[in-house]
C-alpha positions as CSV (number, residue, x, y, z in Angstrom):
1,X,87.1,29.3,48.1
2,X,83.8,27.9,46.0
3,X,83.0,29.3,43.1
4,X,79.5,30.7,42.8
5,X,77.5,28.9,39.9
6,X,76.6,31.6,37.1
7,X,73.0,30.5,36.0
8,X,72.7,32.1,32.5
9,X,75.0,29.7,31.4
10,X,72.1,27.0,32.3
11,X,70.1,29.1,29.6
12,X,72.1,28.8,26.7
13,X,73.0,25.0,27.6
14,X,69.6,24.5,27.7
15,X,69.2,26.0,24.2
16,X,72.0,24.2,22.3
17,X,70.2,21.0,24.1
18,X,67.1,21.4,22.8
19,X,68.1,22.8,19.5
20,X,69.9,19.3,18.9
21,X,66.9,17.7,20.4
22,X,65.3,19.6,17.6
23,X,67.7,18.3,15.1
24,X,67.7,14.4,16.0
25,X,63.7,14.3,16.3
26,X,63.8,15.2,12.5
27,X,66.4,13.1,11.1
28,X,67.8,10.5,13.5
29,X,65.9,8.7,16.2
30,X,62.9,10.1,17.8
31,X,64.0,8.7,21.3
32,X,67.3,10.7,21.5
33,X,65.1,14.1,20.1
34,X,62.7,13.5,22.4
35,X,65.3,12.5,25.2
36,X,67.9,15.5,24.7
37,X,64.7,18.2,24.3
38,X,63.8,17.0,27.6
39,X,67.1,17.8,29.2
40,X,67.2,21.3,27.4
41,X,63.8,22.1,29.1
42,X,65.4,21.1,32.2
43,X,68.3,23.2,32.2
44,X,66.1,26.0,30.9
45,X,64.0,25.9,34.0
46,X,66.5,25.5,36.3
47,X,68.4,28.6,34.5
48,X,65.2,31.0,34.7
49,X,64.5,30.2,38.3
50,X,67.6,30.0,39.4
51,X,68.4,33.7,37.5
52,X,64.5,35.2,38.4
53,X,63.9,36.3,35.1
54,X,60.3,35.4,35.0
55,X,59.9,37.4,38.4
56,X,58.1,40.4,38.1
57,X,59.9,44.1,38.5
58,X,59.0,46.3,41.0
């Protein structure tokens, strides 16, 4: 049986990426902030579409 993907967690991977993305751009090497905030974006997107959260309610 395959296991069904749960999307939220795309969210809050997305956050811990870009909060270290965050981190390095201020202290350590602008490429890997700049590099790891760009995969946090990613997984954000692909966690809100995937989920629908920016789909309005009817």
């Amino acid at each position: 049986m395959k296991k069904q993907k749960n999307y939220r967690e795309f969210i809050l991977i997305g956050l811990c990426f870009l909060g270290s993305g965050i981190v390095f751009l201020s202290t350590v090497s602008r490429g890997v902030g700049f590099g790891l905030i760009a995969v946090g974006i990613t997984y954000l997107g692909i966690g809100i579409k995937k989920t629908g959260l920016l789909k309005p309610k009817h």
